[in-house]
TIFI-570169 format. One record per residue: residue number from 1; residue in three letters; x, y, z of N, C-alpha, C in turn. Coordinates in steps of 0.05 Angstrom, whole numbers, always signed. Layout:
// residues N
+------+------+--------+--------+--------+--------+--------+--------+--------+--------+--------+
! resi ! resn !    n_x !    n_y !    n_z !   ca_x !   ca_y !   ca_z !    c_x !    c_y !    c_z !
+------+------+--------+--------+--------+--------+--------+--------+--------+--------+--------+
!  NUM !  ALA !      X !      Y !      Z !      X !      Y !      Z !      X !      Y !      Z !
...
+------+------+--------+--------+--------+--------+--------+--------+--------+--------+--------+
***
This chain:
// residues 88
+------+------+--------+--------+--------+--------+--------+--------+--------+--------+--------+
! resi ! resn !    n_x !    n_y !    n_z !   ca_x !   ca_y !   ca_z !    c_x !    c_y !    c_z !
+------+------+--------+--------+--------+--------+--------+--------+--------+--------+--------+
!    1 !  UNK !  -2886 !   -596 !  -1640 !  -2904 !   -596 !  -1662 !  -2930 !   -582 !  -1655 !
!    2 !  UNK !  -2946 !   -571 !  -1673 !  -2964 !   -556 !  -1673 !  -2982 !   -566 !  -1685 !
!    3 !  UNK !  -3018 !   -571 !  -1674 !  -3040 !   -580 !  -1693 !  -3041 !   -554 !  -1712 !
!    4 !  UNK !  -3067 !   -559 !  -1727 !  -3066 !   -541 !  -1752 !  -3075 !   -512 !  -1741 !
!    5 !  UNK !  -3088 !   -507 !  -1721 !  -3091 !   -479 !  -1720 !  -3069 !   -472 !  -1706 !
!    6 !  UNK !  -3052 !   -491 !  -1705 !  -3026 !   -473 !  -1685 !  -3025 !   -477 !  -1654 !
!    7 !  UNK !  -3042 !   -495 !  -1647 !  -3028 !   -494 !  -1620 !  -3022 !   -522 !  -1609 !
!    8 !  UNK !  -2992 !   -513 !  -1592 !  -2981 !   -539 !  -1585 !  -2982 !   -558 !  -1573 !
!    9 !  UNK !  -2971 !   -586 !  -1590 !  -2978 !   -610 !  -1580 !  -2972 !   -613 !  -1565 !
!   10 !  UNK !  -2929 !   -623 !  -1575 !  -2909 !   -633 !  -1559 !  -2893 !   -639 !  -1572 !
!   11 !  UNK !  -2866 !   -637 !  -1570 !  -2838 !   -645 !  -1581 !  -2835 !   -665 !  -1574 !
!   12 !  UNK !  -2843 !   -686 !  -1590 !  -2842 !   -715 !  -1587 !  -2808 !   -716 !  -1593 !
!   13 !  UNK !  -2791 !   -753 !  -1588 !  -2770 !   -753 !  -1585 !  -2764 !   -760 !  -1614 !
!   14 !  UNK !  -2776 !   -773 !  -1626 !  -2790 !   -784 !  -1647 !  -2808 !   -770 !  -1664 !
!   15 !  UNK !  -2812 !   -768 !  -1694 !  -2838 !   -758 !  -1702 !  -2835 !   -766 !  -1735 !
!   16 !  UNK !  -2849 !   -782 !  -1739 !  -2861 !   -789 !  -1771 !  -2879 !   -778 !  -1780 !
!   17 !  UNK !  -2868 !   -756 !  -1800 !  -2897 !   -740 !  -1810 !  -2919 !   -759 !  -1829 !
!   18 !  UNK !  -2891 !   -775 !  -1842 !  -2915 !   -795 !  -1868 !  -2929 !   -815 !  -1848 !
!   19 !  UNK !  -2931 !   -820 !  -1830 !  -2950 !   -836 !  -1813 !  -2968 !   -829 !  -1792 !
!   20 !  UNK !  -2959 !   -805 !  -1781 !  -2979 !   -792 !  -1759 !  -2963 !   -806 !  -1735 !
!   21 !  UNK !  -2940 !   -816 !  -1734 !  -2932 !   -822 !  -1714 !  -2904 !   -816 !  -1697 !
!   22 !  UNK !  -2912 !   -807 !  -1664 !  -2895 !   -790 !  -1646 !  -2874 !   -827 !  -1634 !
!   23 !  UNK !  -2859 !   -823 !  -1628 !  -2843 !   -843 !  -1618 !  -2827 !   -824 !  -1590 !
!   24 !  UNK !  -2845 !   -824 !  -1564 !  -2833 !   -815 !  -1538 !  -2824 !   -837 !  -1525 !
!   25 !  UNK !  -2792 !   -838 !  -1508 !  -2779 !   -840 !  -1494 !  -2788 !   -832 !  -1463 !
!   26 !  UNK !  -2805 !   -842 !  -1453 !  -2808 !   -848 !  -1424 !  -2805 !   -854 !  -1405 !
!   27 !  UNK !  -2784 !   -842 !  -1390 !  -2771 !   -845 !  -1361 !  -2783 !   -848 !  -1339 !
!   28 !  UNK !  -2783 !   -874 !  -1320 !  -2798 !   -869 !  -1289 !  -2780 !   -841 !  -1281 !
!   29 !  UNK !  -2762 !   -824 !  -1289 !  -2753 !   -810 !  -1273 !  -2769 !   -780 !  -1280 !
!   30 !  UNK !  -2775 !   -779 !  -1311 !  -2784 !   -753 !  -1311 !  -2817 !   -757 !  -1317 !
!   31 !  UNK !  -2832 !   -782 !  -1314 !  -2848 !   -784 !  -1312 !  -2870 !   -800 !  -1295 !
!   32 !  UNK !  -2857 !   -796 !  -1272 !  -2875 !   -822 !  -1253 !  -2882 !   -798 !  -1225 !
!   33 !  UNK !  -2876 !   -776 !  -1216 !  -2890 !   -766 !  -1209 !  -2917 !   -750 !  -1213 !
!   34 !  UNK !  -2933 !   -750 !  -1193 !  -2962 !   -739 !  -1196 !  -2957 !   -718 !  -1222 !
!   35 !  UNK !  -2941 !   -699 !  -1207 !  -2955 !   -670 !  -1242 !  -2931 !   -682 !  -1267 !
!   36 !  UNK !  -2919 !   -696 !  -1259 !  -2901 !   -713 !  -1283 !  -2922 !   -726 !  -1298 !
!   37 !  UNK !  -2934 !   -745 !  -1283 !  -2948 !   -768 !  -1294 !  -2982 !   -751 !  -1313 !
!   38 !  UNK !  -2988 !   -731 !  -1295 !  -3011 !   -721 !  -1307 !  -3002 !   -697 !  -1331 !
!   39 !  UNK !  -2971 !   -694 !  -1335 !  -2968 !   -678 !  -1356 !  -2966 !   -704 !  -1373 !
!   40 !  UNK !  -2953 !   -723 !  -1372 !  -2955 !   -743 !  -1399 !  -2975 !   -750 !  -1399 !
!   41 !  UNK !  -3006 !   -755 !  -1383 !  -3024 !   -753 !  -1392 !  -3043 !   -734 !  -1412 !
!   42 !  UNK !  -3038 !   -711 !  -1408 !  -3045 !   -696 !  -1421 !  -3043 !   -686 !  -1452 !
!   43 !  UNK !  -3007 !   -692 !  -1445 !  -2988 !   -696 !  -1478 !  -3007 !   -715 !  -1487 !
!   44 !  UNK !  -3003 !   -733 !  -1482 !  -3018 !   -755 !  -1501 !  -3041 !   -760 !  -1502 !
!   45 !  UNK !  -3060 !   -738 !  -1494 !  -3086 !   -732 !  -1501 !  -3089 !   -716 !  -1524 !
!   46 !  UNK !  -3067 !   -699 !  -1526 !  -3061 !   -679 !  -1551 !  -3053 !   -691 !  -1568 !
!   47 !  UNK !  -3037 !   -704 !  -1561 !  -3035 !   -735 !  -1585 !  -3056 !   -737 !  -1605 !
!   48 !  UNK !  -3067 !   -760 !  -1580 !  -3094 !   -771 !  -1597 !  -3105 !   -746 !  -1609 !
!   49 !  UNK !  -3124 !   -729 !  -1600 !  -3144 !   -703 !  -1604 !  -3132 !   -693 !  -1639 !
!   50 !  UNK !  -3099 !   -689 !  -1636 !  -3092 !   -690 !  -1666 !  -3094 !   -712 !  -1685 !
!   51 !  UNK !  -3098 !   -737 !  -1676 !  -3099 !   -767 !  -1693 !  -3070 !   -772 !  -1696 !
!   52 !  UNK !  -3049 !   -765 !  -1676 !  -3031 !   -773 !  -1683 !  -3030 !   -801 !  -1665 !
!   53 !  UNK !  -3010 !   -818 !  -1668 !  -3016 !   -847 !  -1657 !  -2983 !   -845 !  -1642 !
!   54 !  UNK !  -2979 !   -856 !  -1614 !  -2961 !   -847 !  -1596 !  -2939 !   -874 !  -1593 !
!   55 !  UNK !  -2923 !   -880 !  -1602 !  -2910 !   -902 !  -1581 !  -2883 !   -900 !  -1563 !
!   56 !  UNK !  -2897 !   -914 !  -1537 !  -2880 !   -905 !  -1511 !  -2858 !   -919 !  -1513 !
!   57 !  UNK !  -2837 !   -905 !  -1496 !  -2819 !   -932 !  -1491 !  -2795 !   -936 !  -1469 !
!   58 !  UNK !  -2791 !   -947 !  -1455 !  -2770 !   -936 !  -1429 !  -2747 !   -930 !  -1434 !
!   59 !  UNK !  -2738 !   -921 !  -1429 !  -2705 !   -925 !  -1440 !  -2690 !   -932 !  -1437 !
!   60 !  UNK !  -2698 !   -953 !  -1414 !  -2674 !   -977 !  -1404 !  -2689 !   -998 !  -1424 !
!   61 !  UNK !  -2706 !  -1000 !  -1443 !  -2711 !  -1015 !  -1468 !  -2681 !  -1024 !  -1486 !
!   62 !  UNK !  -2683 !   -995 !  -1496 !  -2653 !   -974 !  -1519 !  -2628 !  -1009 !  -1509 !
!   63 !  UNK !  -2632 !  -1008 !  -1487 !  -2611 !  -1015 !  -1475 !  -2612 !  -1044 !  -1474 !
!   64 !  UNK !  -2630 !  -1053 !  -1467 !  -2626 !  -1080 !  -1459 !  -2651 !  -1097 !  -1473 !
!   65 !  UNK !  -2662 !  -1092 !  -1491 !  -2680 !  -1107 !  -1513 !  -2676 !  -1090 !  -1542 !
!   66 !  UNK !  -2658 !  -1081 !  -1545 !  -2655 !  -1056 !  -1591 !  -2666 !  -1075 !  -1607 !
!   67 !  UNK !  -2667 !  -1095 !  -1603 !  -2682 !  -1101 !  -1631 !  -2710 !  -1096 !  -1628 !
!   68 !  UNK !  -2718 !  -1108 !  -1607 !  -2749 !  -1116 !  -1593 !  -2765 !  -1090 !  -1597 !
!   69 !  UNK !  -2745 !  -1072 !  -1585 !  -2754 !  -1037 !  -1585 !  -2758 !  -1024 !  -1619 !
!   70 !  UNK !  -2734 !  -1032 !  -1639 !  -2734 !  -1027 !  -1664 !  -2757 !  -1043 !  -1679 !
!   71 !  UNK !  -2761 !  -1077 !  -1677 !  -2788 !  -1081 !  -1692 !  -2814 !  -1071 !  -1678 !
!   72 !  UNK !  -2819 !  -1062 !  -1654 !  -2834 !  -1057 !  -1647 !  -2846 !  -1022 !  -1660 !
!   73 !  UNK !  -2823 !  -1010 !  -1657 !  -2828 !   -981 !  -1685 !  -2828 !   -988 !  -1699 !
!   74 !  UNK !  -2820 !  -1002 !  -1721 !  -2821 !  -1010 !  -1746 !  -2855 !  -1013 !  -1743 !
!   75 !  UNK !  -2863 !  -1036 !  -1732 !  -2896 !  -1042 !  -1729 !  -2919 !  -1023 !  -1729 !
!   76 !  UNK !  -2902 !  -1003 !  -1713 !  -2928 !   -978 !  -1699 !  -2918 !   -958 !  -1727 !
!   77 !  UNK !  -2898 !   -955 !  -1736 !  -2895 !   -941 !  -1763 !  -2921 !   -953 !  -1784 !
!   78 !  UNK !  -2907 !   -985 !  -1785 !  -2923 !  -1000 !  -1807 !  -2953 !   -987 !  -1810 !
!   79 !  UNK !  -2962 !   -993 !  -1778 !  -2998 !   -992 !  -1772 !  -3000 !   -967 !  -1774 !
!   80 !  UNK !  -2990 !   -952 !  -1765 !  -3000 !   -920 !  -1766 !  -2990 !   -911 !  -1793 !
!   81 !  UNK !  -2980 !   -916 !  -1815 !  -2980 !   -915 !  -1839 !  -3001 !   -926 !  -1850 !
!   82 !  UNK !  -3010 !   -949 !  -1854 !  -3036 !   -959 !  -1862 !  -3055 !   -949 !  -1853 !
!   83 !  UNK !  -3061 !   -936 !  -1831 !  -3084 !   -920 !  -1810 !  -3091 !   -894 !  -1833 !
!   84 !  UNK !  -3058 !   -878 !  -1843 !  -3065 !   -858 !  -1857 !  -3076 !   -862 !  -1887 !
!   85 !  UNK !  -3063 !   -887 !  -1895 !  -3076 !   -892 !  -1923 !  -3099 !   -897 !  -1917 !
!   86 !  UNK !  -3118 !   -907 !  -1904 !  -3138 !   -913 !  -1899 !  -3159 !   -882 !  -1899 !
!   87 !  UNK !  -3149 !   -872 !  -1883 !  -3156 !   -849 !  -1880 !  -3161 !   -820 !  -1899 !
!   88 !  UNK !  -3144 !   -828 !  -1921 !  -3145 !   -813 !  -1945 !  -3167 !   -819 !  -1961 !
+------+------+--------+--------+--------+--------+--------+--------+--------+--------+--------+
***
């Protein structure tokens, strides 16, 4: 995805346009080294900087808590939906 003048955020795994919200899939494998860890830092500085609202999630979650992981999007949908009505 792209902020408004065009330059890129990040291909979130996830992405709710009616809420402003990215839903990334976060691996200790592709993200727990040093320039790993400081590129998802960064992603999700571009995040925020656009007002989009981020939620993380492991992916041994998917697996062994789906609901916990599903109300928990549902919530960050909920809030970051109200964030944008608010915002209008």
């Amino acid at each position: 995805m792209r902020d408004e003048n065009g330059e890129y955020i990040a291909t979130a795994d996830g992405y709710f346009v009616s809420a402003g919200l990215a839903w990334e899939i976060d691996s200790y494998d592709f993200h727990f080294g040093k320039q790993q860890y400081a590129a998802t830092v960064a992603r999700n500085a571009r995040y925020a900087a656009a007002g989009i609202v981020v939620l993380q999630t492991l992916p041994s979650r998917l697996r062994t808590e789906p609901k916990r992981v599903a109300a928990e999007l549902v919530a960050a949908y909920r809030a970051a939906e109200a964030r944008m009505r608010r915002a209008s």
